[in-house]
N, C-alpha and C positions, 0 to 999 in steps of 0.2 A: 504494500500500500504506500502510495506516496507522499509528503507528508502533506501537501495540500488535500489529500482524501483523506489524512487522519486528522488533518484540521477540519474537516468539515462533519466528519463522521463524531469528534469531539464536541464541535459546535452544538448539532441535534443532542449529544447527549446531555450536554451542561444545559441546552433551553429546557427539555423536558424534566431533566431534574429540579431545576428550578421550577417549574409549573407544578409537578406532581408533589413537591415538598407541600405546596396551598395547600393544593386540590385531592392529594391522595390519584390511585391509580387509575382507579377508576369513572372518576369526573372529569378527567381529561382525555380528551381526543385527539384522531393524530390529525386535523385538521389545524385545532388550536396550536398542536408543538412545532407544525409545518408554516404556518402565518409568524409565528414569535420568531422561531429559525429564520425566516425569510429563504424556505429551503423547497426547490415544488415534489412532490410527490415522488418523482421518480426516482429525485436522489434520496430518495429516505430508503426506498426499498432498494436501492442500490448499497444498500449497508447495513439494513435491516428485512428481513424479508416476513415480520408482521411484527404487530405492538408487541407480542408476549416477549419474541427476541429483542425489541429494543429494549423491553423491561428488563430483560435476562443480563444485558450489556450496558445497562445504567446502571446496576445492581453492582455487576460485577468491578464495573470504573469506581463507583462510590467506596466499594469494599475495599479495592487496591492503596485508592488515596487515604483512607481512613487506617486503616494497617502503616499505610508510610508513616502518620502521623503517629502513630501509638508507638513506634518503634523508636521515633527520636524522643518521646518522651520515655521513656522505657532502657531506653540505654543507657547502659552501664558510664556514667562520667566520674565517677569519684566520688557521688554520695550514697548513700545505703540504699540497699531496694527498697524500705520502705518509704523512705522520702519519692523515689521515684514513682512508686504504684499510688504514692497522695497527690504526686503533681498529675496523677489522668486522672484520678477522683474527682478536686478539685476541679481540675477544666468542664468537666460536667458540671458544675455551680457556675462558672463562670457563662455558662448560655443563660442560664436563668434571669444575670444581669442584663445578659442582651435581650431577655424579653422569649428567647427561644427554644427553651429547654426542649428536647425531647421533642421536640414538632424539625428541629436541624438535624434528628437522625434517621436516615431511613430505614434503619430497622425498626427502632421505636413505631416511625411513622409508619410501614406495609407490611410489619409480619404478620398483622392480623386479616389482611384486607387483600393478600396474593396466597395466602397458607392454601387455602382450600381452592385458589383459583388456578394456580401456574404452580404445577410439580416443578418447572426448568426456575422460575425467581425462586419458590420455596429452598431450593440444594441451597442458589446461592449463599441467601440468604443463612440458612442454617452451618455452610460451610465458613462463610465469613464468620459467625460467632462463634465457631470450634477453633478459628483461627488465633480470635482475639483471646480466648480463655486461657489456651494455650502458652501466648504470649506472658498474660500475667500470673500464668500459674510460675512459670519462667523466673520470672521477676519476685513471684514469693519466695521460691527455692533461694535466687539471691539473697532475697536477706532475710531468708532461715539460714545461710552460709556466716553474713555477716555479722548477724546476729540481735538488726534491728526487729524482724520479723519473730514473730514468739516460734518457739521451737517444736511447738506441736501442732503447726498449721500445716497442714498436708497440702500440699501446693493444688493438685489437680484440683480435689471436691472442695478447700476452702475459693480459690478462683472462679470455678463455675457458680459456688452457691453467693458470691461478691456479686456478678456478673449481673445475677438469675434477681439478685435483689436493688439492682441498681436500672436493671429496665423495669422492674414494676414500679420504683420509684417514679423514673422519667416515665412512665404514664401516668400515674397519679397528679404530678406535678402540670402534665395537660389538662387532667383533671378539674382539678383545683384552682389551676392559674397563681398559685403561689408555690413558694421553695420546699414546704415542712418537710415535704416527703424526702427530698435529695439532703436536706441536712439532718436528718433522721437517719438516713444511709449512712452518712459522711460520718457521722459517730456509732455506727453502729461497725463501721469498716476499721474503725480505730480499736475499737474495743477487741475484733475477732483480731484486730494483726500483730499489734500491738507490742513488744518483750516489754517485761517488766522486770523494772530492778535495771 
């Protein structure tokens, strides 16, 4: 692909994610994502060959970039793993400031609303949060190593069960339209990681 076709193929994908973040997956058309692109039909299916695949390949872009990002915060710089696994905790409060908790993620926003529709978004989707658990189950092991992380947090099931409780927060926090839920997390992720002494 050349990069003016990965530029444009990028284009559609960043207008429709931007749309679909409103509107959810289903309230938008590929009309609407083709007028906002400024892209006519035939190049959409020239890179997509129906909605489900664009959604499969929004998913997938969203998933990639979000992994880049978890990874710089996540890496190893010279502080403890648990300082590291508080600065992605925190960043998730820090949308809240911007008004956008959990409606800026799209897993938050379409696991419930493509689960039962698209087996192909459904993998992604479920592969990308096998992805991220993994990551910070990662980053627990660090510092159960270093020994800011309490030493009987098992990296795998305390990670997924962080994870499993910080998206029901960021729904809740749609919810509600206020924080309680994500700072109720935030000290609830302190208490499970926590060494002491």
């Amino acid at each position: 692909m050349s990069t003016d076709q990965h530029s444009v193929r990028q284009h559609i994908l960043a207008t429709g994610r931007s749309i679909i973040m409103g509107k959810g997956y289903s309230g938008v058309g590929l009309n609407e994502i083709l007028s906002a692109a400024g892209v006519p039909k035939g190049s959409f299916y020239h890179y997509f060959k129906s909605k489900e695949l664009f959604g499969k390949a929004m998913l997938e872009d969203y998933v990639d970039g979000y992994l880049a990002e978890l990874d710089a915060m996540l890496a190893p710089d010279g502080s403890p793993g648990l300082a590291r696994l508080m600065r992605y905790w925190d960043s998730w409060l820090l949308l809240v400031d911007d008004g956008c908790a959990g409606s800026n993620c799209l897993v938050v926003k379409l696991s419930g609303e493509v689960a039962d529709m698209s087996e192909a978004m459904r993998e992604v989707l479920l592969q990308g949060t096998n992805r991220i658990v993994q990551r910070l189950a990662d980053c627990i092991a660090d510092g159960v190593a270093d020994g800011s992380v309490r030493s009987d947090a098992a990296p795998q099931p305390t990670a997924l069960a962080l994870y499993e409780m910080w998206l029901g927060a960021a729904l809740l926090t749609k919810l509600r339209r206020e924080p309680s839920a994500l700072q109720n997390a935030l000290q609830a992720t302190r208490a499970m990681l926590a060494a002491h002494g």
